[in-house]
N, C-alpha and C positions, 0 to 999 in steps of 0.2 A: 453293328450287325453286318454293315456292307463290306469291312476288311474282314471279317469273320469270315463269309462265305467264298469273300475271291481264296484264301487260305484254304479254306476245305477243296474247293474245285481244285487249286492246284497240288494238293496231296492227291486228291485219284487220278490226276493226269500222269499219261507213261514220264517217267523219271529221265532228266536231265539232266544234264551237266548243270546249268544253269539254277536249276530246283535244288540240288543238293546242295552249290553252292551258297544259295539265301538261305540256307533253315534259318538261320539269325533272324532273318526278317519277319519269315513267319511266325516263329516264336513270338517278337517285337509285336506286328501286328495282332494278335490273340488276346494277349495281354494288356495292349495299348486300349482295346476296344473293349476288352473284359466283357465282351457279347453273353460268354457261355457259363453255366451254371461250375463252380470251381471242381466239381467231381469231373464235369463233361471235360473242363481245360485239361486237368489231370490225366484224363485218360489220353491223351494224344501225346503224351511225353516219350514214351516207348517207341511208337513210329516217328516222330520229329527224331530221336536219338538216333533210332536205328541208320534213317536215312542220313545225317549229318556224316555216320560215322561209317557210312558204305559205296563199296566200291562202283561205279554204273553201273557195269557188265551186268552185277550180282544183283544191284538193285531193279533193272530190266527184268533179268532172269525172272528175279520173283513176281514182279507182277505180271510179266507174261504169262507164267504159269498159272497164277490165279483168275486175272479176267480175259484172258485169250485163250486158255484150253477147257473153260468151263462155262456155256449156257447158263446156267443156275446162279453162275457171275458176272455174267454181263452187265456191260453198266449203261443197255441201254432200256431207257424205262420202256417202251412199249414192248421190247422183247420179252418181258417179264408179264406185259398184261393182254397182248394182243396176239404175241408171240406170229406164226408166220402169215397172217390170213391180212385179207385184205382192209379190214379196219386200222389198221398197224399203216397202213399209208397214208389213208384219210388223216389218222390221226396227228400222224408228223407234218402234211399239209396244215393243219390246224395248226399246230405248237408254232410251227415256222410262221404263222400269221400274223397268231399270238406278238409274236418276236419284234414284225415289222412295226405294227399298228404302235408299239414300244420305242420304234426308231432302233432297234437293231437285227443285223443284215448278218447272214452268214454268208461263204463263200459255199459255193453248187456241191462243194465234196464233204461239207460240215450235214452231219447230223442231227437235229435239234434238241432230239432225246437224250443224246450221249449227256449225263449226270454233270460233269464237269459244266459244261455249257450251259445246263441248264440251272446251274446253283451259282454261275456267271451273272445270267438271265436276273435269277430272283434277287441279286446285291443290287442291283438299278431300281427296283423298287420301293417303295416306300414301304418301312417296318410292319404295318398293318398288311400291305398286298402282296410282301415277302414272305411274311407268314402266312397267309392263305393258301401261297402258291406250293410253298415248300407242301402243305400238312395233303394236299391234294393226295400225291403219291406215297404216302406216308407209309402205308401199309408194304408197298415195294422197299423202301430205303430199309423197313422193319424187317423185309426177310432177307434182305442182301445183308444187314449186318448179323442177323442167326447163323447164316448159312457162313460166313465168315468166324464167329466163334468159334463153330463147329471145326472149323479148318485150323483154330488158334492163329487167327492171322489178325494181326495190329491194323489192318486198315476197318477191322469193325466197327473201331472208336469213332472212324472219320463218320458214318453214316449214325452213331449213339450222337456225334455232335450234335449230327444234322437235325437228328429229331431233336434233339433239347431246345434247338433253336426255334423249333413251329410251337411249344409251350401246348400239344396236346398229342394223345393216345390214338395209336393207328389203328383203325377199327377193325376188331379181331376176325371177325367173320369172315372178310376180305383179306385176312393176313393167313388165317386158315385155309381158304380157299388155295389163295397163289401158292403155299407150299405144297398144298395135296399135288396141284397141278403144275409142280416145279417142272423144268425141261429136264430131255435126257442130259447127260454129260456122257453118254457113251463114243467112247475114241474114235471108231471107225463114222460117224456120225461128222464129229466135228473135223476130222482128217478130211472127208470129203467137203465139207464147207471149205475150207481152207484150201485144196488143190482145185477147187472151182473160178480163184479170184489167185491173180495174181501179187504174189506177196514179197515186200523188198524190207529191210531190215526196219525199218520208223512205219511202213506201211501200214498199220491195222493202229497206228497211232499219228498222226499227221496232222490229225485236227484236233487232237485232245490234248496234246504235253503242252506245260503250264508253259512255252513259252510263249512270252508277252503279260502272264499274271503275275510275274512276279514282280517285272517292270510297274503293273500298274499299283501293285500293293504298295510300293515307297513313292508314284507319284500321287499321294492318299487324296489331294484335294482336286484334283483333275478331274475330268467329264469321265466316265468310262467306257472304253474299248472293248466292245467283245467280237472276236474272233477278226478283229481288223475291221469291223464295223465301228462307226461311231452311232452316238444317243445323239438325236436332234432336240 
């Protein structure tokens, strides 16, 4: 399960040189580990293909487009349940505690919430409190993959993985809720978010592209690193 999820984490991280050059590896790792139910493995074949066989620029492009021009796609979990109010701090204070009391450290510009990180987070855990951790936000990873069908976009498989992995059903009511109460995606909305914060080309990605995960997916028996923290 723990090369399963560095694998996942580094498919939703912005696209590298680096990433598209290991597909091999993650393919490798998936398979070596055989974590996922064989339909779930399957479904990831289409985005492993796609990205092996795609250019950066293009493979950038697309994900920009997806979770940087669209709320509804963000991939950061309290924006989806806290969205902009003040529990949405607390909360990240919390995850981040979470984190240390674990023995892992982010750097001040890392996020806790951001999905990647935190499916980093739950492969240092043992099977049993990987799965607990994972099925918590179950219901968010459940609309970010709908809301992703609905766009026909391949990274929906990554988050059907994720759920296969917690080996239980994200409670409907809660999965109801958050889509009645999805965010706007309205342009002039997210335009202004974006001319508020100064933005450089890796910018709204610096803490999330896989690299260093994919380093760590082939050194497989080593301690794990996340985000340049080490596990004490």
């Amino acid at each position: 399960m723990r090369l399963t999820l560095r694998t996942l984490a580094a498919l939703l991280g912005y696209p590298s040189a680096e990433l598209l050059a290991h597909i091999g590896d993650l393919r490798e790792a998936l398979d070596t580990e055989a974590a996922l139910p064989k339909m779930a493995r399957r479904r990831l074949d289409p985005l492993l293909d796609r990205l092996d066989g795609s250019d950066l620029l293009d493979a950038q492009a697309e994900y920009s487009d997806l979770f940087d021009r669209s709320r509804k796609l963000s991939l950061h979990l309290f924006e989806h349940v806290h969205g902009e109010s003040r529990e949405r701090g607390q909360a990240m204070l919390d995850l981040a505690a979470q984190y240390m009391e674990n023995g892992l450290l982010l750097e001040a510009t890392e996020l806790p919430d951001y999905i990647p990180i935190f499916l980093e987070y739950a492969s240092c855990l043992s099977p049993a409190e990987a799965h607990e951790t994972l099925a918590q936000p179950g219901h968010v990873l459940a609309a970010l993959e709908q809301r992703l069908r609905e766009r026909e976009s391949d990274y929906a498989d990554v988050f059907a993985a994720t759920l296969a992995l917690t080996g239980v059903r994200p409670d409907c009511a809660a999965l109801d809720e958050l889509q009645k109460n999805a965010p706007s995606d309205d342009p002039s909305l997210i335009d202004e978010e974006w001319e508020e914060r100064e933005v450089t080309f890796t910018g709204a990605h610096e803490m999330g592209g896989p690299t260093g995960i994919v380093a760590r997916l082939r050194a497989k028996g080593k301690a794990m690193t996340v985000a340049r923290g080490s596990k004490g």
